[in-house]
N, C-alpha and C positions, 0 to 999 in steps of 0.2 A: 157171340153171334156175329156171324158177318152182315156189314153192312151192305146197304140197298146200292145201287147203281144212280148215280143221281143225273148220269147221263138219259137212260132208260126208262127207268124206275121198275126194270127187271129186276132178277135176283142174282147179287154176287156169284158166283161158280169159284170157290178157290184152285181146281185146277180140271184140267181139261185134257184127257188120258187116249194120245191114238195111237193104236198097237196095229202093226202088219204081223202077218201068219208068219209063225216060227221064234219071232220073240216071247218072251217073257212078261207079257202084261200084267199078268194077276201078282206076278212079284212086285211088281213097281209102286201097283196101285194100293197092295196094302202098306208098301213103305213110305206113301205118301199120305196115308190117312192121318196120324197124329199130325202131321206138318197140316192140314189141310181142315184138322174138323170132323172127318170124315166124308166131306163131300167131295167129290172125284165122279165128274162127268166122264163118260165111256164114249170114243168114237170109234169109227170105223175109217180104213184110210180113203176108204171114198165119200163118207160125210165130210171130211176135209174140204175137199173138193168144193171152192164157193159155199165155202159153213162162215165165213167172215162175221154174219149176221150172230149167229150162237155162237160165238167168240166174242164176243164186244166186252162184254160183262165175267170175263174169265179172269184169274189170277196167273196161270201161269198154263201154258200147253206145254206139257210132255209128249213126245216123240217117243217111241218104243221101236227098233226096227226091228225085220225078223234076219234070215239069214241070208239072205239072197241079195241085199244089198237096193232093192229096190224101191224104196224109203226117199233114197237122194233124187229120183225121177222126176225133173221138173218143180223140186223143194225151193230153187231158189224163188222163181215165179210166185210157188202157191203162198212163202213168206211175205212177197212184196205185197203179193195182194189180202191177204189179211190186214197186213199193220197198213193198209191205207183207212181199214175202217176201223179197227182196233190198233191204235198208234201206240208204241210203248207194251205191245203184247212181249213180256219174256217167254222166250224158246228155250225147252230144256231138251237134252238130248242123254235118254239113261237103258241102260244097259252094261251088261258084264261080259258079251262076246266080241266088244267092237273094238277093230283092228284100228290102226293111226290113219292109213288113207282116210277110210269111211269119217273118221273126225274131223280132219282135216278139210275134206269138200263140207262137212256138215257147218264147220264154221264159216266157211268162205260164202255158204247159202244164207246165212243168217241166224245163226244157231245162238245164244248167246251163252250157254252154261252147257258142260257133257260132266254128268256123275257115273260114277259107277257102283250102280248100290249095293254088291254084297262086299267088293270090298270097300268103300267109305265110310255105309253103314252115317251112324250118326253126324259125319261131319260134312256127309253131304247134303242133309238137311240143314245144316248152320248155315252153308252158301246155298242154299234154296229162299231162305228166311229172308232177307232183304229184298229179292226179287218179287216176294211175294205182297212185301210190305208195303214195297212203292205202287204196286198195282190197287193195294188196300186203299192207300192214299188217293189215288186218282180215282177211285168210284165213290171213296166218300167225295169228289168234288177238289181235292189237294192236285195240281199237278206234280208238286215235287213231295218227296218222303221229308218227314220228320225231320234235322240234324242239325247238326252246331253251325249258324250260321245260314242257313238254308230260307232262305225268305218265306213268307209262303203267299202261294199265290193258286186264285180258284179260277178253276175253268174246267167245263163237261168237252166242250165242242173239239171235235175233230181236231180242226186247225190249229188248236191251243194244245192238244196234244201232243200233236206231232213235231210243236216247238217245244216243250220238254222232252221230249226226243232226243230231238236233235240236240238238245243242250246236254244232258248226260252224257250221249255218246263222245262231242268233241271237246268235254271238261276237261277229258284225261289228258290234251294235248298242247300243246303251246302256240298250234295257231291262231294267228290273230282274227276277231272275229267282228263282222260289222251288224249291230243290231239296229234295225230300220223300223221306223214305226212313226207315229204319229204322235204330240204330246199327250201325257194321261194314260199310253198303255202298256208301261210300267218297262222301261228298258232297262233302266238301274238294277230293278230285281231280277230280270234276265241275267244282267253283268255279276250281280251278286250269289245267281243260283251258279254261273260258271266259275266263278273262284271256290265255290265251297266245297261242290264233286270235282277239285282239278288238286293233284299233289300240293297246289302252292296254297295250300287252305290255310294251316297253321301260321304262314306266312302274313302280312298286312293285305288290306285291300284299300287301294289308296284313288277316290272320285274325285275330277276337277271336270267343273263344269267351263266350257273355253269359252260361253257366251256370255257368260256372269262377270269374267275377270277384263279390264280393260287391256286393248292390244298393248301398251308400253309395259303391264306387269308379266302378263302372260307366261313371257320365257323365263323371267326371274321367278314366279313359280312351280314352272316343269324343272327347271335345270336348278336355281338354285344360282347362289353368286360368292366370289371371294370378298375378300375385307378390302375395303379399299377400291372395290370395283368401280361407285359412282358415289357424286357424293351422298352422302347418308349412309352409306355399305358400312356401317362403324364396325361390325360381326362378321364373321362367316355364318353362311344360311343354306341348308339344303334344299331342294327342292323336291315337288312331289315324286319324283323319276328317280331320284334314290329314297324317299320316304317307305317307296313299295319295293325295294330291293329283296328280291327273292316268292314276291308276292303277285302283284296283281293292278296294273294301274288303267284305270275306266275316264278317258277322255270322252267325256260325255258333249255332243251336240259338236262333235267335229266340224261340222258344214261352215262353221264360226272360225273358224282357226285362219288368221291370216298367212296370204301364199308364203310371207320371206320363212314363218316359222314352221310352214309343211314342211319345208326341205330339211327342218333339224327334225323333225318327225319321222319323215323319211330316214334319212342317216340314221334314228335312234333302233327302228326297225328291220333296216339291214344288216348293220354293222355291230348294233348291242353297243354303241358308244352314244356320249353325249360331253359337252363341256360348259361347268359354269362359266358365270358370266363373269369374266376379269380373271380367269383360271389360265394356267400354262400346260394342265395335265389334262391330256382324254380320259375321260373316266368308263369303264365299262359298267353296263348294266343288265342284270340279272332278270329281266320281269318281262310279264306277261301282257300282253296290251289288249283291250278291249274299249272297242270306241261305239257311238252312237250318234244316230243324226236323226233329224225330222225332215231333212233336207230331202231333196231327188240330186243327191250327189253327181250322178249321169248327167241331167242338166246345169250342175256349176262347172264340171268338167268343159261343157261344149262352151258355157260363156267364158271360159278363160279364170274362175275365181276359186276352182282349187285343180290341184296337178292332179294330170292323168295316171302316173306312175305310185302315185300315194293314193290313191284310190283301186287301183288292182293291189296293192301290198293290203290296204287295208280288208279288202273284202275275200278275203280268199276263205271262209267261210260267211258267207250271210245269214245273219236271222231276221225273218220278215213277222212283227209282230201283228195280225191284226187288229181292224179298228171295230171297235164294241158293237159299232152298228153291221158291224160283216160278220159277228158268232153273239146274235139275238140269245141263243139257247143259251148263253152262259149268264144273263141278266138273272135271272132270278136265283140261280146257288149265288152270284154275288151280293146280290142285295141283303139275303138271309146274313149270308156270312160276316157282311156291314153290319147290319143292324144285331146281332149277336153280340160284335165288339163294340157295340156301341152302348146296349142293354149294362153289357156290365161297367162301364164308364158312367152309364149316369146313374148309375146303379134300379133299374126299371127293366126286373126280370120279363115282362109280360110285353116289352115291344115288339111289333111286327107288323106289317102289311097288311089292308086289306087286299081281297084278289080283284078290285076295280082298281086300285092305286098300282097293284103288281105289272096290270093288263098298261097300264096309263105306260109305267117304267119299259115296257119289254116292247111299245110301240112306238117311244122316242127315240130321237137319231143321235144324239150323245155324242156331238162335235169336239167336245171336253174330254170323252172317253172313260177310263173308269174314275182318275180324280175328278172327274164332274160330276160322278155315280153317289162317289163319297163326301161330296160336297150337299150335295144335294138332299141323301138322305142326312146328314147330321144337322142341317139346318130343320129338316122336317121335323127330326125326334127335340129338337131342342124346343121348338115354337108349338109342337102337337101340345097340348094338354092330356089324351087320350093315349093307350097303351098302344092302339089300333091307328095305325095312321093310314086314312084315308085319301082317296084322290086329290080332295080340295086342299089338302096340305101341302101339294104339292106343287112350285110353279112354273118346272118345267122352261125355264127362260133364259138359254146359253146366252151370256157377252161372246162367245166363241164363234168363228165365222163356220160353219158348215162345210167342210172342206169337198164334198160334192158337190155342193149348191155351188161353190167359189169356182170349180172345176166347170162344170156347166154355162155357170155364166161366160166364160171365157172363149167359149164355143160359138153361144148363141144367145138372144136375149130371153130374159124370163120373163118380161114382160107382154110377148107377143101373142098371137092366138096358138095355141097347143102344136097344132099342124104346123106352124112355121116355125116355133124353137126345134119339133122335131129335124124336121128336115134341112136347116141348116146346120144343126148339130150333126148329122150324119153326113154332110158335106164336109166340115172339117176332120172328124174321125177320120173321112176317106183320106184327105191329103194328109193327114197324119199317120198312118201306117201304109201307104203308099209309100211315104218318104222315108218312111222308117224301114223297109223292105230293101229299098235300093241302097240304102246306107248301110246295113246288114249287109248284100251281098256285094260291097265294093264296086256298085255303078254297075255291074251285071243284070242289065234287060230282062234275059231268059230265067237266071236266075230268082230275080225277082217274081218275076210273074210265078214261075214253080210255086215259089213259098206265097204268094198269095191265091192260090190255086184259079189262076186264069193266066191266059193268052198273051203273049208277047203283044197280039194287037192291042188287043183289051188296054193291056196295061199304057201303052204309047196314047189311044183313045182318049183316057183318063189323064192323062199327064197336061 
């Protein structure tokens, strides 16, 4: 039975069938029924058309074209705007008349698979299966499929989405990627879902966290040292940066790395070299880098406390994790799915929520994020006597600082009458993207004003 949509609480669709006149639909769609259950939604190519809403809850959309070629018209658009509301929708593209052109623009649109069913016949159902699988995963609540090494991690929302997205898409690749986020909302496993869909799977995946470790070990841990280096070197000692040779190494909380050892960062990133410490040899390295910060690296850059040049090598993809309190909808598949692994840990099948304690969870602001989610309920199921864990179990009371509330304060006071934090706080806003405008466009006036949509006077007025 296919499962429910836990985004929705629609009903799964395992695939979603739109044929143009002159193809072959009725062949397709019974080649997809054993792959599918039998359930195979029918459209038409103008239900497409802003159908994003009855696509959310889809397993896979098949394309069917007919002969005319008129299929590619504005495909790329009508893809982007689905997967804004269906993020990780797989595009199939099948049929047995289509020439290499028409393939070819259909992948550059966003096609993600092209079979050809009479002749692949069963083995294109094999590469159907996966696609379909990880779609499964995400409506039961999974962002990522099942797999060796594969963390897993829940999330309905939109946003959460479209960062398993994102992260499938550029596994396959070796650039380097910067995951951004606030502490608690799981960047490690971000780092760990890209090593597992990326070749260098089989390979180590090797975490140093750069806050943990004092600045004088630091590079004797990345780099590693000869015998003899300093005293106590009585060994040779590798370092984490050949430990992950050929694999994967996750400098976590970069924003921490002091400036002298960016620039052997930098070098390890351009060049794929590195040398230990008290070594006479360059040693080349094989791996993949993946960093993370909690930091606004943008503003250590402007203070001078990390390089500007090691910050564009690092970010040349970004992943921007939200914070728990910016995808509310994901609080309750989280909490269930807590408190599941939790059940069987203390061994107490019958744990769960009441829906006043759910309502209490899904209306706090979780400054801690999800390890404050996890914290939070295991202290409850441990201290509840009851299978039912109620409101009053709960207490709700971060040591964590509110990173809005910290943001706000910084503006304006919270102590003031309502009407006066407003409006100083819209006071500094203003000289904050003012100033961010003219800094954007290189001291350009008009420029400026353009992108803030007002007046060269205006903007001089304000100044």
């Amino acid at each position: 039975m296919s499962p429910s949509s836990a985004a929705t609480g629609s009903r799964f669709v395992p695939a979603v069938l739109v044929g143009w006149p002159g193809g072959d639909a009725a062949r397709v769609q019974e080649f997809l029924r054993p792959l599918v259950e039998d359930e195979v939604r029918v459209l038409s190519p103008g239900e497409l058309e802003g159908g994003a809403r009855r696509l959310v809850d889809a397993g896979i959309l098949v394309l069917v074209p007919g002969d005319d070629g008129s299929f590619l018209e504005g495909l790329r658009e009508r893809l982007a705007a689905l997967r804004e509301k269906a993020a990780g929708l797989p595009v199939v593209l099948a049929g047995d008349g289509l020439e290499a052109p028409a393939v070819a623009a259909a992948l550059r649109a966003g096609v993600n698979e092209v079979i050809f069913v009479q002749r692949e016949g069963e083995a294109a159902r094999e590469r159907l299966l996966p696609l379909l699988e990880r779609r499964r995963s995400m409506a039961a609540g999974r962002l990522f499929p099942p797999g060796p090494g594969v963390p897993e991690m829940i999330g309905t929302s939109p946003r959460m989405r479209q960062v398993a997205d994102l992260v499938q898409r550029v596994a396959a690749s070796d650039a380097t990627v910067l995951i951004l986020g606030e502490s608690g909302t799981g960047k490690e496993l971000i780092a760990r879902a890209l090593h597992a869909f990326s070749p260098r799977r089989k390979k180590p995946f090797v975490a140093i966290n750069c806050a943990a470790i004092p600045e004088t070990l630091l590079e004797n841990e990345l780099f590693g040292h000869e015998k003899g280096a300093y005293t106590g070197a009585n060994a040779r000692a590798i370092g984490k940066v050949e430990a992950a040779e050929g694999g994967t190494l996750f400098l976590d909380e970069i924003g921490e790395m002091p400036l002298q050892l960016q620039a052997k960062i930098l070098r390890l990133l351009q060049d794929h070299t590195y040398d230990r410490i008290g070594g006479t040899r360059t040693r080349k390295a094989d791996i993949r880098v993946v960093t993370a910060t909690n930091r606004e690296l943008k503003e250590e850059v402007a203070a001078k406390r990390f390089r500007e040049d090691l910050y564009y090598r690092l970010s040349v993809v970004p992943v921007e994790l939200p914070a728990l309190r910016e995808r509310p909808e994901d609080i309750p598949v989280l909490a269930r799915a807590i408190l599941e692994r939790l059940a069987r840990r203390l061994e107490r099948p019958g744990l769960r929520l009441s829906p006043e304690a759910m309502d209490r969870l899904v209306r706090y602001r979780w400054p801690g994020n999800v390890r404050e989610l996890e914290n939070e309920l295991e202290r409850a199921a441990v201290l509840s006597g009851a299978d039912v864990i109620g409101p009053e179990a709960l207490s709700l009371q971060s040591r964590i600082a509110d990173p809005d509330r910290a943001a706000l304060a910084r503006l304006a006071p919270l102590d003031a009458p309502l009407e006066e934090t407003v409006r100083r706080a819209a006071e500094a806003a203003e000289r904050i993207r003012v100033s961010v405008a003219i800094e954007e466009e290189g001291g350009d006036l008009d420029r400026a004003a353009a992108a803030l949509g007002i007046t060269r006077e205006e903007l001089e007025n304000r100044l």
